[in-house]
HTML snippet that shows the backbone in 3Dmol.js (N, CA, C, O; Angstrom):
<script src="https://3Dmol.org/build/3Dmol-min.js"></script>
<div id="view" style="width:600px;height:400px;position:relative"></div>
<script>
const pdb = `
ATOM      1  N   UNK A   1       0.857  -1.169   0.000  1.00  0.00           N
ATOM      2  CA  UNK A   1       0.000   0.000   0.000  1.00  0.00           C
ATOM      3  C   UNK A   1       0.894   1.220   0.000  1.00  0.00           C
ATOM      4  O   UNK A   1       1.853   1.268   0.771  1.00  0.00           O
ATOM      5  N   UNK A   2       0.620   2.203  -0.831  1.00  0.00           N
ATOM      6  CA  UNK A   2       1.523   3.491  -1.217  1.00  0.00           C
ATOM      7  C   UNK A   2      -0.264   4.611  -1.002  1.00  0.00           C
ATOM      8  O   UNK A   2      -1.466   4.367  -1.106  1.00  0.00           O
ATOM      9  N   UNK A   3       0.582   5.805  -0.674  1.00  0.00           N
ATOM     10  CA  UNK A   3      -0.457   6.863  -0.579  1.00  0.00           C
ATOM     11  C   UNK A   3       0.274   8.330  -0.952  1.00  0.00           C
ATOM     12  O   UNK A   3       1.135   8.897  -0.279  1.00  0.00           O
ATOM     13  N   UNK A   4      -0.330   8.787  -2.245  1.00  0.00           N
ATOM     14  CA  UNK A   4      -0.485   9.800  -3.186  1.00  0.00           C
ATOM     15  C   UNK A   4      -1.324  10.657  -2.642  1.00  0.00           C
ATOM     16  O   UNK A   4      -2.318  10.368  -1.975  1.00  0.00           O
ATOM     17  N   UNK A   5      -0.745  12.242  -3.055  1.00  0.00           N
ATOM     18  CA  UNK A   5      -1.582  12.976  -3.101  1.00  0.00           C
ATOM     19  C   UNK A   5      -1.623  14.574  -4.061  1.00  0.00           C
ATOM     20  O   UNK A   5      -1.073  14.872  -5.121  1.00  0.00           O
ATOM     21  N   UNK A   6      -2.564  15.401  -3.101  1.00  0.00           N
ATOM     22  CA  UNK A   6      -1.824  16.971  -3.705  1.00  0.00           C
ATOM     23  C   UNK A   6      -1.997  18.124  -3.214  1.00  0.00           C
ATOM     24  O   UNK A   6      -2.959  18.502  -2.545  1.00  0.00           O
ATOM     25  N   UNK A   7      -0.903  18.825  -3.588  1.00  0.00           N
ATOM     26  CA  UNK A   7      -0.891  19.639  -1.920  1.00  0.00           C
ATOM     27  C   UNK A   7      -2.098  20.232  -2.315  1.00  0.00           C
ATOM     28  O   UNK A   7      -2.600  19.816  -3.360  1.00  0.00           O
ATOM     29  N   UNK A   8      -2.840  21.395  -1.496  1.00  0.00           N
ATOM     30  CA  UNK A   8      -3.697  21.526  -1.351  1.00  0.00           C
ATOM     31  C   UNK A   8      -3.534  22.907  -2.373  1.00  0.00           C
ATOM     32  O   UNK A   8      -2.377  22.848  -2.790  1.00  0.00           O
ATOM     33  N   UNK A   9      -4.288  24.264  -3.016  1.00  0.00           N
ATOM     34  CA  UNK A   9      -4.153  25.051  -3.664  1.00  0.00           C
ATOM     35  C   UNK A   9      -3.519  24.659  -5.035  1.00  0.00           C
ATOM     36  O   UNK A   9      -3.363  25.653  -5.744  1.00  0.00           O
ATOM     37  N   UNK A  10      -3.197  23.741  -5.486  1.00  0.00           N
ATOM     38  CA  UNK A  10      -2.303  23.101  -6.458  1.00  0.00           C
ATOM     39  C   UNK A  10      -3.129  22.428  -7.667  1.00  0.00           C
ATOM     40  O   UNK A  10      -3.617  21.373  -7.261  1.00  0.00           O
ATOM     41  N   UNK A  11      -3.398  22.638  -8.797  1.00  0.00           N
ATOM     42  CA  UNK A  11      -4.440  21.892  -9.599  1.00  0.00           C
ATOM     43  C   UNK A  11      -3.882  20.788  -9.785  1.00  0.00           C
ATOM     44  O   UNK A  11      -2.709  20.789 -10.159  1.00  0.00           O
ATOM     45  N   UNK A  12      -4.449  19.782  -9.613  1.00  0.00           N
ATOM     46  CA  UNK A  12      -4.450  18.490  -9.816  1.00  0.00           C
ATOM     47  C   UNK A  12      -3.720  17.933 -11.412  1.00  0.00           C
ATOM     48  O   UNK A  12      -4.113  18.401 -12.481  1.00  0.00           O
ATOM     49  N   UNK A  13      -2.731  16.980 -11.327  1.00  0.00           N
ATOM     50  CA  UNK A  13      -2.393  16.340 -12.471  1.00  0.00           C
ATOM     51  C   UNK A  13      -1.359  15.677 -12.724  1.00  0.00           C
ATOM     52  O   UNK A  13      -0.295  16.131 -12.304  1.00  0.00           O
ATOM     53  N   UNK A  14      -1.358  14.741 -13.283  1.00  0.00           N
ATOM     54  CA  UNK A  14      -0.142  13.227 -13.297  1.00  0.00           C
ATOM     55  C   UNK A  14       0.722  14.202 -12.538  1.00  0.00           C
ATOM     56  O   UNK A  14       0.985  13.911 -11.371  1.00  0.00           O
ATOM     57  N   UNK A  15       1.232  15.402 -13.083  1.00  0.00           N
ATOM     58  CA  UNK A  15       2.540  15.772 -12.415  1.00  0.00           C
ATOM     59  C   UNK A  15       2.506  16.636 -11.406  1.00  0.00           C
ATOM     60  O   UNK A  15       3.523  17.314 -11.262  1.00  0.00           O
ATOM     61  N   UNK A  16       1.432  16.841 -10.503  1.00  0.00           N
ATOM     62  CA  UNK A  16       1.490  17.355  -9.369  1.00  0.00           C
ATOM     63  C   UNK A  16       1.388  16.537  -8.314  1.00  0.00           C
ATOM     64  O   UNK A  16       1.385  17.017  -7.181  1.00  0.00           O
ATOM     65  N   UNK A  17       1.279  15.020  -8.547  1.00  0.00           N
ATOM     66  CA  UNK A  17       1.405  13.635  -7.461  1.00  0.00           C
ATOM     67  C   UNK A  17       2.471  13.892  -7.120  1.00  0.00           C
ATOM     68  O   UNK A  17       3.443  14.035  -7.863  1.00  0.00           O
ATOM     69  N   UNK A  18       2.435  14.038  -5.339  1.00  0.00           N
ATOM     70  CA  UNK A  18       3.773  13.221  -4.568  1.00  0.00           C
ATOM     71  C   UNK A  18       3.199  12.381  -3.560  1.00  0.00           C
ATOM     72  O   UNK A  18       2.138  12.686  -3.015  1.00  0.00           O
ATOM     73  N   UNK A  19       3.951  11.155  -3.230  1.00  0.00           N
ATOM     74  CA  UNK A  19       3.741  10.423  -2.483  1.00  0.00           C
ATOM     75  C   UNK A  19       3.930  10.701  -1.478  1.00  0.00           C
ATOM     76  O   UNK A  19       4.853  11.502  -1.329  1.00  0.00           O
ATOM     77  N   UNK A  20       3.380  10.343  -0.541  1.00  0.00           N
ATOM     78  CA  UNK A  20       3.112  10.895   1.322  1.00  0.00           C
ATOM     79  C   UNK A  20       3.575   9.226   2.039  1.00  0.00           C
ATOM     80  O   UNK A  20       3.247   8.046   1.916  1.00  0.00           O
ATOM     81  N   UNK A  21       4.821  10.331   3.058  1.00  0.00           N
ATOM     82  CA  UNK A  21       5.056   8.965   4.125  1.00  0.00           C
ATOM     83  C   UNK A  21       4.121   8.912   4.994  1.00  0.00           C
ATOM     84  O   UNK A  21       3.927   7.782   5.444  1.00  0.00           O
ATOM     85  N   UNK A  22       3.419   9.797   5.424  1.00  0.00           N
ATOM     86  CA  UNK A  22       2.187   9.434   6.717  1.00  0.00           C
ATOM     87  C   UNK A  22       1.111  10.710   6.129  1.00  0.00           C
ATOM     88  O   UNK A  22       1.327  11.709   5.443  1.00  0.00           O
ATOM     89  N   UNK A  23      -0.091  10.161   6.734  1.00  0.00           N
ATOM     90  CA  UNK A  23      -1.284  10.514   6.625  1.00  0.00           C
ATOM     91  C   UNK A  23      -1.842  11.117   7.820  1.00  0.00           C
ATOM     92  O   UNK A  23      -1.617  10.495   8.859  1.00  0.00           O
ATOM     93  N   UNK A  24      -2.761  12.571   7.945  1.00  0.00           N
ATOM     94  CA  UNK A  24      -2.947  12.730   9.137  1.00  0.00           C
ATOM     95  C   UNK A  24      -4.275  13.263   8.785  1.00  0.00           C
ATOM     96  O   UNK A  24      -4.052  14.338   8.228  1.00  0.00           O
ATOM     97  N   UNK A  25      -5.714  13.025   8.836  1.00  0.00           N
ATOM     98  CA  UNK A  25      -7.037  13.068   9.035  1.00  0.00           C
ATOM     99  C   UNK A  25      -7.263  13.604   9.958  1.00  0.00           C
ATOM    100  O   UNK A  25      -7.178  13.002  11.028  1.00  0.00           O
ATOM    101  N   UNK A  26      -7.746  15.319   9.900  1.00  0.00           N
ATOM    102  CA  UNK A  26      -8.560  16.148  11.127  1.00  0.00           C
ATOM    103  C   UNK A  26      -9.879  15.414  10.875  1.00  0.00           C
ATOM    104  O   UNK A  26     -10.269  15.422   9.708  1.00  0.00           O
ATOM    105  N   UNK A  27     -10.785  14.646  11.980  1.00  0.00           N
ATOM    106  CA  UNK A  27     -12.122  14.070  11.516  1.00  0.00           C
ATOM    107  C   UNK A  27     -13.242  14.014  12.696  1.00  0.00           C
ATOM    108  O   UNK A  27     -12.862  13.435  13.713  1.00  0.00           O
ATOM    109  N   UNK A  28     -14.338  14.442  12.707  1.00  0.00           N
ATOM    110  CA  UNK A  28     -15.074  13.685  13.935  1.00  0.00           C
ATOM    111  C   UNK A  28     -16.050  12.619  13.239  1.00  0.00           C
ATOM    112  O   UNK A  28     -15.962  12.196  12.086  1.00  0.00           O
ATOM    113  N   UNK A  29     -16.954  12.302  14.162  1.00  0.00           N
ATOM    114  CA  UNK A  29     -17.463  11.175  14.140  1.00  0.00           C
ATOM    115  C   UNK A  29     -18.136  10.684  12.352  1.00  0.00           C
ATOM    116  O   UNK A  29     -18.022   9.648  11.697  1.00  0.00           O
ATOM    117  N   UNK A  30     -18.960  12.265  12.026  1.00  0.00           N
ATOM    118  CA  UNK A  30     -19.687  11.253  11.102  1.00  0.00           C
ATOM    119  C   UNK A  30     -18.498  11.544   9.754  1.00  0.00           C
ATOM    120  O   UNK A  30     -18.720  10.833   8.773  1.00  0.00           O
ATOM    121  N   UNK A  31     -17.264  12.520   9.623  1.00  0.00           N
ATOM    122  CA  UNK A  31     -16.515  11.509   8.527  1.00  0.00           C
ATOM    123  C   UNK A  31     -16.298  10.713   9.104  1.00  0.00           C
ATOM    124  O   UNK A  31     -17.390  10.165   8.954  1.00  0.00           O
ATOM    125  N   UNK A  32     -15.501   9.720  10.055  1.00  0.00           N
ATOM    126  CA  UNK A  32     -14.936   8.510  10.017  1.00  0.00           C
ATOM    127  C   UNK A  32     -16.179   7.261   9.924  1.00  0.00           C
ATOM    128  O   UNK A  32     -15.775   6.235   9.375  1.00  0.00           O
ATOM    129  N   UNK A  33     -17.535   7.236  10.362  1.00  0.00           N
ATOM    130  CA  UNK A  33     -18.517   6.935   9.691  1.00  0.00           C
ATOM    131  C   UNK A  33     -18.436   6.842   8.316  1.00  0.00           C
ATOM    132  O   UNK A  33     -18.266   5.727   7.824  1.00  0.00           O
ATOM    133  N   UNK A  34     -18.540   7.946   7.515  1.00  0.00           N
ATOM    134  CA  UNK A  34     -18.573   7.865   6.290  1.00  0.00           C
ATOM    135  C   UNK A  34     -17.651   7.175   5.250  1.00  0.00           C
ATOM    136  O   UNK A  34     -17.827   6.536   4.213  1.00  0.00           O
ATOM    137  N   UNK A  35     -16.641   7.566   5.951  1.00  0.00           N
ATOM    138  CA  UNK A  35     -14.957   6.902   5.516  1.00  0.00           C
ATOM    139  C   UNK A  35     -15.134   5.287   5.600  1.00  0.00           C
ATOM    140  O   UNK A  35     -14.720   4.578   4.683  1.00  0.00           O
ATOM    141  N   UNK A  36     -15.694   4.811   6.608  1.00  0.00           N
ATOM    142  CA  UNK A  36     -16.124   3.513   7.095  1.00  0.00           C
ATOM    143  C   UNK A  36     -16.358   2.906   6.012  1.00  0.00           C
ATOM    144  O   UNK A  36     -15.577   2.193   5.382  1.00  0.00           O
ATOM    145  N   UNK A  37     -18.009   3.312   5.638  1.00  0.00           N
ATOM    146  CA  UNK A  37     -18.718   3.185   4.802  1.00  0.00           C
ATOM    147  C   UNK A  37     -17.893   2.760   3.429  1.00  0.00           C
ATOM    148  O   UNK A  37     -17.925   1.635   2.930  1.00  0.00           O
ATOM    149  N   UNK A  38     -16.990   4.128   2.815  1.00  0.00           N
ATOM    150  CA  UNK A  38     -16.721   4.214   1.628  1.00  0.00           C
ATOM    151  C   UNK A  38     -15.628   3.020   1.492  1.00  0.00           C
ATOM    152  O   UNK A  38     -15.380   2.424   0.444  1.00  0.00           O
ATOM    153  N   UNK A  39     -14.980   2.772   2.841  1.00  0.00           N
ATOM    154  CA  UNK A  39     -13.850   1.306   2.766  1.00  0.00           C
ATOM    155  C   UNK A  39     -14.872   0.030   2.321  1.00  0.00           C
ATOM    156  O   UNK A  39     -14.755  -0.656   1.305  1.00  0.00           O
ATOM    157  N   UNK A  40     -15.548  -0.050   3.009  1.00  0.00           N
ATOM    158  CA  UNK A  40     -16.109  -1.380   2.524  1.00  0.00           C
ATOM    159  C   UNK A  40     -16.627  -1.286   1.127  1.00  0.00           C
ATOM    160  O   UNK A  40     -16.196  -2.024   0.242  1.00  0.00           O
ATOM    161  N   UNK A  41     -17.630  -0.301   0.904  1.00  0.00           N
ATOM    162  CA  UNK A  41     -18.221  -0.185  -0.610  1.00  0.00           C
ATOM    163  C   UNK A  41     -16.951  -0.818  -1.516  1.00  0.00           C
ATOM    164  O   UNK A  41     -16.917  -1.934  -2.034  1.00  0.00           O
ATOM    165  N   UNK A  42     -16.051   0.093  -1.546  1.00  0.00           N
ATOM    166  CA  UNK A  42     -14.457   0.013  -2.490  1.00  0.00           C
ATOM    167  C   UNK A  42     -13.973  -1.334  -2.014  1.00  0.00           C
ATOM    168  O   UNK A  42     -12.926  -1.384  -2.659  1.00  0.00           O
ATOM    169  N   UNK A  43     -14.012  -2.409  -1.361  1.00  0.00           N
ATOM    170  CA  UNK A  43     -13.767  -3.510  -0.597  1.00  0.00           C
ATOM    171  C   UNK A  43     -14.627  -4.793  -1.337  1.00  0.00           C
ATOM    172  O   UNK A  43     -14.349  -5.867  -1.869  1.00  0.00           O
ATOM    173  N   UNK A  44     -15.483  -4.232  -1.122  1.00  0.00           N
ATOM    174  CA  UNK A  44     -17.460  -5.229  -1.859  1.00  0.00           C
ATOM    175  C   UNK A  44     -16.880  -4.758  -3.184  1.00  0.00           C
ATOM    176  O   UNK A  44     -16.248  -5.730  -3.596  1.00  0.00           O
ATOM    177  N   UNK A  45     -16.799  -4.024  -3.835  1.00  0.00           N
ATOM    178  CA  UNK A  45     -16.553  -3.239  -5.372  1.00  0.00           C
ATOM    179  C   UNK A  45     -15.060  -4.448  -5.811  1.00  0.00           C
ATOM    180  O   UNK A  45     -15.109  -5.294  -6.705  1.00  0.00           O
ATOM    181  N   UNK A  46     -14.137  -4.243  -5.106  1.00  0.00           N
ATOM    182  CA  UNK A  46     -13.123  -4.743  -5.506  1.00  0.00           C
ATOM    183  C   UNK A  46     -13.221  -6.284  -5.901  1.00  0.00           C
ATOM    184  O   UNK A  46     -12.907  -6.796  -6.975  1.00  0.00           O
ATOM    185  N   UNK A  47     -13.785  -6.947  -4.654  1.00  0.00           N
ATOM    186  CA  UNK A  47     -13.863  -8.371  -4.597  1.00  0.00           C
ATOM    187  C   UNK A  47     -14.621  -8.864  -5.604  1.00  0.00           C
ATOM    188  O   UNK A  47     -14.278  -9.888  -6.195  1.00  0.00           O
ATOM    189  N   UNK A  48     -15.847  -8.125  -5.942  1.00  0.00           N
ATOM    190  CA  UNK A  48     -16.606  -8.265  -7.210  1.00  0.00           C
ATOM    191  C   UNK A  48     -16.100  -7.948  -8.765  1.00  0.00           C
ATOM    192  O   UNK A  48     -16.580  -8.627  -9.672  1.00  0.00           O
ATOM    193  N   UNK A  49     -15.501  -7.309  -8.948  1.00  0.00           N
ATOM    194  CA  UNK A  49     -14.895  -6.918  -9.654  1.00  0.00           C
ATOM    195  C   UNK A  49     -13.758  -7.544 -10.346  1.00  0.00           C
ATOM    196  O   UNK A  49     -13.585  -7.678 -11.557  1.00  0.00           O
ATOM    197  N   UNK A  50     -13.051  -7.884  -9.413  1.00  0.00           N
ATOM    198  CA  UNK A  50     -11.385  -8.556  -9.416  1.00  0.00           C
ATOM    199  C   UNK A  50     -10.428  -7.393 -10.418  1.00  0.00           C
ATOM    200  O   UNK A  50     -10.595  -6.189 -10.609  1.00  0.00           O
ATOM    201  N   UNK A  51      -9.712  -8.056 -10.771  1.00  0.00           N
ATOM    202  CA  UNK A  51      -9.026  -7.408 -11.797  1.00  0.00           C
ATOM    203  C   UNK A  51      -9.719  -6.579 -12.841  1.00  0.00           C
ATOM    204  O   UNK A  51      -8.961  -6.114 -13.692  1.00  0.00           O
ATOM    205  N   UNK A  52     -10.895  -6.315 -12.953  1.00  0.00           N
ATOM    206  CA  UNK A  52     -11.402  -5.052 -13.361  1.00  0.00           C
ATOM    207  C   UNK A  52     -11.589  -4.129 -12.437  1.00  0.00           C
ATOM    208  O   UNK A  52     -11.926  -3.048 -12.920  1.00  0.00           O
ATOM    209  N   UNK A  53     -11.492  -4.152 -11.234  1.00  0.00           N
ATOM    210  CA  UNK A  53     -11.715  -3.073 -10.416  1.00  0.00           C
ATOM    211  C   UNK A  53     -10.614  -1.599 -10.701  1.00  0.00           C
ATOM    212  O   UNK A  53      -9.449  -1.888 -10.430  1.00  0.00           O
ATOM    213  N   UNK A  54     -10.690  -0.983 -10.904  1.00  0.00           N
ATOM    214  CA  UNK A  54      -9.935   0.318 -11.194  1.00  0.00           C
ATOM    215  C   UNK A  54      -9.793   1.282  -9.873  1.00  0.00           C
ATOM    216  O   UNK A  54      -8.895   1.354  -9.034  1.00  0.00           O
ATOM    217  N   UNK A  55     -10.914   1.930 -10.003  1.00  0.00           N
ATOM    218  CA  UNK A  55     -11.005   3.272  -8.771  1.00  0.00           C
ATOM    219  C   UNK A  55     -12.060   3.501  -8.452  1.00  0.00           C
ATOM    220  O   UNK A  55     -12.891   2.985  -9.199  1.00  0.00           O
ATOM    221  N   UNK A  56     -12.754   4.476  -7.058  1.00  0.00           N
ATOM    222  CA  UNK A  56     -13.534   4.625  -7.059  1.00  0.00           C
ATOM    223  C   UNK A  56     -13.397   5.622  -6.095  1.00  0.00           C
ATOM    224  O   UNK A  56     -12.533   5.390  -5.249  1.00  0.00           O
ATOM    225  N   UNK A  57     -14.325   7.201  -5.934  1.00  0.00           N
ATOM    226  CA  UNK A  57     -14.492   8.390  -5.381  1.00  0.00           C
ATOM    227  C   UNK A  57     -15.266   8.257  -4.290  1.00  0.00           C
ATOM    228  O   UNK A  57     -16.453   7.931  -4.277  1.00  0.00           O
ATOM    229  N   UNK A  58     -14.551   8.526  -3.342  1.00  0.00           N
ATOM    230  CA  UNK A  58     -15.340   8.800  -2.217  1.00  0.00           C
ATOM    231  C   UNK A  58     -16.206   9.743  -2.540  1.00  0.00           C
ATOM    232  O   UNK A  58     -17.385   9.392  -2.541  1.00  0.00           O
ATOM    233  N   UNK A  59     -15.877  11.237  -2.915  1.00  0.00           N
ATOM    234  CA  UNK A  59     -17.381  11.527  -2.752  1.00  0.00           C
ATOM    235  C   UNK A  59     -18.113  11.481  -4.020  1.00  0.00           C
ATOM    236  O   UNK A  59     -18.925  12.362  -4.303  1.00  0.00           O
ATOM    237  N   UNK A  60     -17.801  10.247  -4.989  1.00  0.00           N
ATOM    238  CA  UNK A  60     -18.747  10.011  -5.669  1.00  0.00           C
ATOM    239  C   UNK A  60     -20.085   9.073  -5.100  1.00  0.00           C
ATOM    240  O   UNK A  60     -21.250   9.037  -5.499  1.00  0.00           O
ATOM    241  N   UNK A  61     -19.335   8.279  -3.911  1.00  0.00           N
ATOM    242  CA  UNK A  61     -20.014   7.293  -3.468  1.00  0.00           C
ATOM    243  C   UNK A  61     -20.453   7.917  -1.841  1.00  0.00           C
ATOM    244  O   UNK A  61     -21.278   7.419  -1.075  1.00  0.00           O
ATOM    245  N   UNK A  62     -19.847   8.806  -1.684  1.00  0.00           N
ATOM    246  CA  UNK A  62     -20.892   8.866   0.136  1.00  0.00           C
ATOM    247  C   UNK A  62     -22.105   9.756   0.078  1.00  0.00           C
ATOM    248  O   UNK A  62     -22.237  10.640  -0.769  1.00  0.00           O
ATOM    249  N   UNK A  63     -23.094   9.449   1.132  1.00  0.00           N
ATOM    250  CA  UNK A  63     -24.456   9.527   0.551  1.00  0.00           C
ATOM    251  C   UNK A  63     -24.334  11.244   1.712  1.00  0.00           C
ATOM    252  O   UNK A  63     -25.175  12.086   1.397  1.00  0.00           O
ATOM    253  N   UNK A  64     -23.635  11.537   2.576  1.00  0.00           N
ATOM    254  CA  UNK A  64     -23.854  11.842   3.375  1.00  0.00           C
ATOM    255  C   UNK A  64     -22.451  13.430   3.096  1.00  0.00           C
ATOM    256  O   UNK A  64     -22.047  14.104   4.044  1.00  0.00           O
ATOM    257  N   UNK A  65     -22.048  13.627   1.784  1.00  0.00           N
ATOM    258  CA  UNK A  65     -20.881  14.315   1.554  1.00  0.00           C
ATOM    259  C   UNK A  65     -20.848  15.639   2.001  1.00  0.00           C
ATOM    260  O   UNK A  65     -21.897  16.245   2.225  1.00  0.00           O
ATOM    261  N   UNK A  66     -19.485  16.269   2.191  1.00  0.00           N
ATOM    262  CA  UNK A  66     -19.408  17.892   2.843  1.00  0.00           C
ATOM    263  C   UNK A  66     -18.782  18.035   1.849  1.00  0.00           C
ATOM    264  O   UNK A  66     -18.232  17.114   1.245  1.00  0.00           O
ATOM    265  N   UNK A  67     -18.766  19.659   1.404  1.00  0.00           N
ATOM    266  CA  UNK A  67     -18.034  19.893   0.453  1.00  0.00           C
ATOM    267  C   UNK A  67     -16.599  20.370   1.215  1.00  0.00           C
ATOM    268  O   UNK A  67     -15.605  20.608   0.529  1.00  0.00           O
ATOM    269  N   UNK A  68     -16.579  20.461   2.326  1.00  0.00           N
ATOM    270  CA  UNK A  68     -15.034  20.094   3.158  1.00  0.00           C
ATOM    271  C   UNK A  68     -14.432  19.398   3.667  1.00  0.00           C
ATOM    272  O   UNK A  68     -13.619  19.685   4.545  1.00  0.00           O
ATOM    273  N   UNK A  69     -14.767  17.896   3.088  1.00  0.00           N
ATOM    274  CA  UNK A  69     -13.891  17.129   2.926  1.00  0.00           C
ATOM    275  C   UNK A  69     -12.976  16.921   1.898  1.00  0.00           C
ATOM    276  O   UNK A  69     -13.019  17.548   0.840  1.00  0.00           O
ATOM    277  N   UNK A  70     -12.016  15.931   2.204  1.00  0.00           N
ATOM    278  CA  UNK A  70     -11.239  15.525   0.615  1.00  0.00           C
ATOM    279  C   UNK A  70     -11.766  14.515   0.277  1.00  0.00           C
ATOM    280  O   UNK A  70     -12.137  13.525   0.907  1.00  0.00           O
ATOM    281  N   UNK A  71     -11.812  14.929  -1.303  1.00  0.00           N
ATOM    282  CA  UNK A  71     -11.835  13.333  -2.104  1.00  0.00           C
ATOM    283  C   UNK A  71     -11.055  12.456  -1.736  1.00  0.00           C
ATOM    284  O   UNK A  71      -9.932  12.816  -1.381  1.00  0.00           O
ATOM    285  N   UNK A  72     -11.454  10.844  -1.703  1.00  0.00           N
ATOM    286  CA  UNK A  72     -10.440   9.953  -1.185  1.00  0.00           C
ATOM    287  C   UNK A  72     -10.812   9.278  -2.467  1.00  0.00           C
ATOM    288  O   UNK A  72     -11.993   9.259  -2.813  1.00  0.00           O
ATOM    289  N   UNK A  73      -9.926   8.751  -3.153  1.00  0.00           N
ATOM    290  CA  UNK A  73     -10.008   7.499  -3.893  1.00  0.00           C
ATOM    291  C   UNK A  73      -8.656   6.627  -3.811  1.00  0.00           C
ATOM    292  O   UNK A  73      -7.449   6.773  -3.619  1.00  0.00           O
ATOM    293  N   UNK A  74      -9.697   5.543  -4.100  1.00  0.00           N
ATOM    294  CA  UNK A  74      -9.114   4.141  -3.526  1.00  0.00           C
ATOM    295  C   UNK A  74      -8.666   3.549  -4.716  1.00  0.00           C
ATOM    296  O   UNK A  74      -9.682   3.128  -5.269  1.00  0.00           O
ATOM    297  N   UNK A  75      -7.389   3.217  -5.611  1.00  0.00           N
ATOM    298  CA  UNK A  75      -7.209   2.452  -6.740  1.00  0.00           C
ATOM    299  C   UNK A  75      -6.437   1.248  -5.851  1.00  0.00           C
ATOM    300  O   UNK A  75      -5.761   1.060  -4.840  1.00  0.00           O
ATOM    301  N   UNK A  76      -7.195   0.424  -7.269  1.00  0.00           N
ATOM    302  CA  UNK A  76      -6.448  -0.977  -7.342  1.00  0.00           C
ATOM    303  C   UNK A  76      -4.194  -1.049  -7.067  1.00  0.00           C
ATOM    304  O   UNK A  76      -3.445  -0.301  -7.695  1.00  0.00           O
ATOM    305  N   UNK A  77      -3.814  -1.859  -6.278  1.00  0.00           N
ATOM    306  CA  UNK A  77      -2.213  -1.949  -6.151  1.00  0.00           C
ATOM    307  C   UNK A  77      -1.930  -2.102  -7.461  1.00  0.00           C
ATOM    308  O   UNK A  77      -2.263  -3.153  -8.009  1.00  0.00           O
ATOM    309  N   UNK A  78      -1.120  -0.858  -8.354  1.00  0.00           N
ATOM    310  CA  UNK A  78      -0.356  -1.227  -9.175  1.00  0.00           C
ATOM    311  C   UNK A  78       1.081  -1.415  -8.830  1.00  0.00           C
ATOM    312  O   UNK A  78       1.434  -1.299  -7.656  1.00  0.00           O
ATOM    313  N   UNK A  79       2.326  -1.826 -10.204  1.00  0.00           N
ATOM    314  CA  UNK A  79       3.553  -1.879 -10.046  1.00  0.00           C
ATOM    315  C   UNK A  79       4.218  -0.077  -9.194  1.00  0.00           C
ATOM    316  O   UNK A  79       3.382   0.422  -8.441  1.00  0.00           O
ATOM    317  N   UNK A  80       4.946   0.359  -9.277  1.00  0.00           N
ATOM    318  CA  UNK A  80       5.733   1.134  -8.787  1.00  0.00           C
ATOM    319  C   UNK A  80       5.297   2.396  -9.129  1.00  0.00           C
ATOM    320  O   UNK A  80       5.659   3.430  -8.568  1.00  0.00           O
ATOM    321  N   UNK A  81       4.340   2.298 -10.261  1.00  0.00           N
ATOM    322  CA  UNK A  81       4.504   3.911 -10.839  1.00  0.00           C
ATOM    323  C   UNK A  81       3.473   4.316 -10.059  1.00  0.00           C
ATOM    324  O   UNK A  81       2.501   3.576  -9.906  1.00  0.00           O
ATOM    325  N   UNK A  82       3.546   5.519  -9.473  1.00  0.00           N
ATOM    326  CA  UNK A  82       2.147   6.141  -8.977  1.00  0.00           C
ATOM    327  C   UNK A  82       1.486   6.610 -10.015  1.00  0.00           C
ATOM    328  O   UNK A  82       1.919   6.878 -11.136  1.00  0.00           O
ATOM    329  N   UNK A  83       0.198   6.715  -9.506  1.00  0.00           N
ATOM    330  CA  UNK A  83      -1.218   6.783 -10.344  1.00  0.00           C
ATOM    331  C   UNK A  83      -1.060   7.966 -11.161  1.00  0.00           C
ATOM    332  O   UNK A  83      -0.193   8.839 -11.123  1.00  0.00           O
ATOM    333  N   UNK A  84      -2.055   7.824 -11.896  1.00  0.00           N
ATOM    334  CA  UNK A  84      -2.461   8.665 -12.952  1.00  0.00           C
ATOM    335  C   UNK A  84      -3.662   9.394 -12.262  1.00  0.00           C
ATOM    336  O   UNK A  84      -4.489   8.830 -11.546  1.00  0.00           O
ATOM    337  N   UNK A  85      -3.639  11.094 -12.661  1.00  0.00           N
ATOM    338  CA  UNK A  85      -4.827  11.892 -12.152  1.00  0.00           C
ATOM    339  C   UNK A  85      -6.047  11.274 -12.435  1.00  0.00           C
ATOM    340  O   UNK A  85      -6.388  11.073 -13.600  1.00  0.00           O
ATOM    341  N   UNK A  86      -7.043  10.809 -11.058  1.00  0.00           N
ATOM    342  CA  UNK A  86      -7.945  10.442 -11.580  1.00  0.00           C
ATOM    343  C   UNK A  86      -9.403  11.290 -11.097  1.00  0.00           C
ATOM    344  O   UNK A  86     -10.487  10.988 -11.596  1.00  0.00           O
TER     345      UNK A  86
END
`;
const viewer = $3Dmol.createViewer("view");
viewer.addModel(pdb, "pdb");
viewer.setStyle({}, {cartoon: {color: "spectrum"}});
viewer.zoomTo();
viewer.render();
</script>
């Protein structure tokens, strides 16, 4: 497991990915609820899926979204290269 991101004010794109050694989530209860939620969906999604599984948006998928949260998406483990803007 590797974790990508972007800094924040920064438009998004293949070449504004850097990879992050640690992760730090300001959250109360109902994101980590929601976050919950969106692990398993992407979890159920994957297992069904298999090797077609690609990606999937948190807030494409939480029913319950703020517009101040971050998007989280979850891709499938590729080889070494980090992801492509998705």
């Amino acid at each position: 497991m590797r974790a990508y991101g972007h800094l924040h004010g920064v438009d998004e794109s293949a070449a504004s990915i850097v990879e992050l050694q640690s992760i730090v989530i300001e959250a109360d209860e109902a994101f980590l609820a929601a976050l919950r939620d969106f692990a398993q969906y992407a979890l159920d999604d994957m297992r069904r899926l298999g090797g077609r599984y690609d990606h999937v948006h948190f807030q494409d998928k939480c029913k319950v979204w703020r517009d101040s949260w971050p998007d989280i998406v979850l891709t499938k483990q590729n080889s070494n290269h980090p992801p492509e803007a998705v």
